[in-house]
Chimera marker file (.cmm) of the C-alpha trace (Angstrom):
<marker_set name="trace">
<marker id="1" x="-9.098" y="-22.949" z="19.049" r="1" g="1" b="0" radius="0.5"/>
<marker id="2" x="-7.672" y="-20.741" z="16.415" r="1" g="1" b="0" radius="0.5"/>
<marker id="3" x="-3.620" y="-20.298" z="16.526" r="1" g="1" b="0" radius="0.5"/>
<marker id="4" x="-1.952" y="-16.847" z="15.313" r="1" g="1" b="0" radius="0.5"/>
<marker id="5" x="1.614" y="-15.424" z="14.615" r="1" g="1" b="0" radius="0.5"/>
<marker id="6" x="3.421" y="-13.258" z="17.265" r="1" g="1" b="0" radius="0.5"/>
<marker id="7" x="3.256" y="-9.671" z="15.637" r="1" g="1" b="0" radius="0.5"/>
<marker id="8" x="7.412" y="-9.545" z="17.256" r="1" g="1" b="0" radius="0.5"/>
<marker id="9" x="10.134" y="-10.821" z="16.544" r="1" g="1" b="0" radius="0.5"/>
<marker id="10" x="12.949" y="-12.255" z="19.055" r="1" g="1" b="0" radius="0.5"/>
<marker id="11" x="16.587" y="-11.623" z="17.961" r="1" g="1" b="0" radius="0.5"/>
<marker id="12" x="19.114" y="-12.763" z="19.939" r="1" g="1" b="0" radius="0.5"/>
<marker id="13" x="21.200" y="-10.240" z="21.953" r="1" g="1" b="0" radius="0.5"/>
<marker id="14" x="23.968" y="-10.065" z="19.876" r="1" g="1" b="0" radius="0.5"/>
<marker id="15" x="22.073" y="-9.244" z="16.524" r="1" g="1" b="0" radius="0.5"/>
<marker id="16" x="20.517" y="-6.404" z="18.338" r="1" g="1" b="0" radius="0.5"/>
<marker id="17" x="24.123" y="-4.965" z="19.705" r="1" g="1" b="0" radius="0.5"/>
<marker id="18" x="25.316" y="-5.368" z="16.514" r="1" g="1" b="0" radius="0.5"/>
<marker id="19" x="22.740" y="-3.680" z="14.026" r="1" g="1" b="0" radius="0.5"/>
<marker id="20" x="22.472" y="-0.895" z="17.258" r="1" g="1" b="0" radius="0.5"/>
<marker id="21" x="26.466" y="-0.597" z="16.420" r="1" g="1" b="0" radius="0.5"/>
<marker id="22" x="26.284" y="-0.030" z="12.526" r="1" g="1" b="0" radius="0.5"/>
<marker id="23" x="23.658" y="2.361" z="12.939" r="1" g="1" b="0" radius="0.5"/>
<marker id="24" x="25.937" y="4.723" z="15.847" r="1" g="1" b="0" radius="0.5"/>
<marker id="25" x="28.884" y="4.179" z="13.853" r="1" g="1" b="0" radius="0.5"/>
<marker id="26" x="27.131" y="5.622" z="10.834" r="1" g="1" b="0" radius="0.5"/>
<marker id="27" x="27.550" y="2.366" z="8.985" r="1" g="1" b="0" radius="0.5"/>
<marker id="28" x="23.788" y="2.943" z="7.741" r="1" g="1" b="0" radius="0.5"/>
<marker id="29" x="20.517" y="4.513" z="8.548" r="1" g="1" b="0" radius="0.5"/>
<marker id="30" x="18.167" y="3.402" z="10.723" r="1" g="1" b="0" radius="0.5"/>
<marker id="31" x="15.567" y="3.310" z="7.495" r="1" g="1" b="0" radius="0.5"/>
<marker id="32" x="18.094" y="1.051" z="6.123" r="1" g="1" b="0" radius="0.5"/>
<marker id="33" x="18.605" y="-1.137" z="8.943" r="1" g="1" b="0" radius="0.5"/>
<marker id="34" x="14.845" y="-1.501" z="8.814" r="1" g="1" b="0" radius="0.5"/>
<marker id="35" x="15.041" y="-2.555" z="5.289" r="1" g="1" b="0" radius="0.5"/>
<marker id="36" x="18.171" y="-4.661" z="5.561" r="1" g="1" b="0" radius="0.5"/>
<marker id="37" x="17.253" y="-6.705" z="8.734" r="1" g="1" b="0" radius="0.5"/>
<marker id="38" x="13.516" y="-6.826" z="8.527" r="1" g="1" b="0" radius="0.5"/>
<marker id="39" x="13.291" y="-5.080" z="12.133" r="1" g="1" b="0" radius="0.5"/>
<marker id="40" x="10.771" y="-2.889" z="13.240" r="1" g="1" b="0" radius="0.5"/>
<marker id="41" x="10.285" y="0.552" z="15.213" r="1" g="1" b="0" radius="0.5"/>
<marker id="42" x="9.450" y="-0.403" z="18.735" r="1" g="1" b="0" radius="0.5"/>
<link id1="1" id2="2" r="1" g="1" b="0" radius="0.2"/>
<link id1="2" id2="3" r="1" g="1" b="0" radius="0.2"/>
<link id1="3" id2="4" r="1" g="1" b="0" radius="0.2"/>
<link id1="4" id2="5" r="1" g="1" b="0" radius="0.2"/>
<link id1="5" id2="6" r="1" g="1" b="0" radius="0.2"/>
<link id1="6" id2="7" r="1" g="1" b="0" radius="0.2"/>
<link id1="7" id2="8" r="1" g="1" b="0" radius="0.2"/>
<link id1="8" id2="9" r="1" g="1" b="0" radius="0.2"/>
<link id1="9" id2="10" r="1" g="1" b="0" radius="0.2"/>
<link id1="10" id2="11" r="1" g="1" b="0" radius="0.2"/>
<link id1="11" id2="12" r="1" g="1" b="0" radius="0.2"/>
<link id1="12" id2="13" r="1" g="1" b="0" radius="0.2"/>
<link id1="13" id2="14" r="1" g="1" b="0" radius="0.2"/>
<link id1="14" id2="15" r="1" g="1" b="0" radius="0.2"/>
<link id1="15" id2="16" r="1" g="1" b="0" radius="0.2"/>
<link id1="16" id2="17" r="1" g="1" b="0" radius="0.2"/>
<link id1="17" id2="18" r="1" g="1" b="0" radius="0.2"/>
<link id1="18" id2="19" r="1" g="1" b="0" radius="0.2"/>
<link id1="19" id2="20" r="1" g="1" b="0" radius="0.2"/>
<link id1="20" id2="21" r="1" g="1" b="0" radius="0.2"/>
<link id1="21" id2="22" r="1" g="1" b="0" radius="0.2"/>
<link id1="22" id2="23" r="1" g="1" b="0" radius="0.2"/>
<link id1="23" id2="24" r="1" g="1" b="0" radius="0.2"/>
<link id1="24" id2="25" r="1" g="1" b="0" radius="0.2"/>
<link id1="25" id2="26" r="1" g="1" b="0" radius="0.2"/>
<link id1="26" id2="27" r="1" g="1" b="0" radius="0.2"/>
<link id1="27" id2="28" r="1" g="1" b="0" radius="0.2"/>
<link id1="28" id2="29" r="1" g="1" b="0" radius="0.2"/>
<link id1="29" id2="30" r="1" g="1" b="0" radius="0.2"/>
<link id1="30" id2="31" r="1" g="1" b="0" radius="0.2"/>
<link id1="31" id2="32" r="1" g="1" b="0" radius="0.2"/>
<link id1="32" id2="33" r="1" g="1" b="0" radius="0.2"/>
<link id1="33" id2="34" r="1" g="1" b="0" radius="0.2"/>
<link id1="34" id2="35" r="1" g="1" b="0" radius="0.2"/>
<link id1="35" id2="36" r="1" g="1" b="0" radius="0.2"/>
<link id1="36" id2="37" r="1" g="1" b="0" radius="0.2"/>
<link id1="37" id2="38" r="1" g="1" b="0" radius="0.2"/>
<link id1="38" id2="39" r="1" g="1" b="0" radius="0.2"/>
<link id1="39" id2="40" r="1" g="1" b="0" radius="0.2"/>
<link id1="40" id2="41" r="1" g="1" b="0" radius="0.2"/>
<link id1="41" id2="42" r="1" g="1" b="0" radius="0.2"/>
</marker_set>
């Protein structure tokens, strides 16, 4: 039976609030949270 990678990540709550908070505050782009974090559009 062949075995493959989840496509998604799972970040913990807080790591979510927290890049969603740098973003709002203006902190950085969403592009560059992208880049920074290695997250992905939903």
């Amino acid at each position: 039976m062949a075995e493959f990678k989840r496509a998604q990540r799972d970040y913990p709550l807080s790591f979510k609030i927290a890049v969603v908070e740098q973003v709002e505050k203006g902190e950085m782009t969403y592009k560059q949270a992208q880049l920074r974090y290695g997250v992905r559009p939903f």
